[in-house]
N, C-alpha and C positions, 0 to 999 in steps of 0.2 A: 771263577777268578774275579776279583778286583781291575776293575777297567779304569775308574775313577775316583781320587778323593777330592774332596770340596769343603771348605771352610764357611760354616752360619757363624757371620759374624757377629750380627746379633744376639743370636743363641750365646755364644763363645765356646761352639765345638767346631769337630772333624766327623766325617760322617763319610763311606764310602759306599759306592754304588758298583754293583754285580750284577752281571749280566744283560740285560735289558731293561734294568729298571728304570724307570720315570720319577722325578721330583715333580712337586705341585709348586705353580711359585707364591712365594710370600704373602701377607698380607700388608696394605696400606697402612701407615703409621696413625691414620684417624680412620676410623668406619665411616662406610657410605652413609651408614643412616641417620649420621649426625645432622646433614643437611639436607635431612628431609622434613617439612613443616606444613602445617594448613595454615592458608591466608585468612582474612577478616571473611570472604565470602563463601569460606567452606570448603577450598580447592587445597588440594595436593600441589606442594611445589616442593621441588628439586630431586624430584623422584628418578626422571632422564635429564 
């Protein structure tokens, strides 16, 4: 049976969910590893 429907607004659907099922949530509008860079001394910044 249908427990739940939910709206991806983004997407611009309806999607239902049955039974026990789990959604993952979304992704960030920019990816992490945009702000990830090496400095002048060789170091990894913005990794944490």
């Amino acid at each position: 049976p249908i427990r739940d429907i939910r709206a991806s607004m983004g997407a611009g659907f309806l999607y239902a969910l049955c039974g026990e099922m789990r959604t993952m949530p979304g992704l960030p509008t920019t990816p992490a590893g945009t702000k990830i860079d090496i400095d002048k001394k060789g170091k990894v910044v913005g990794l944490f």
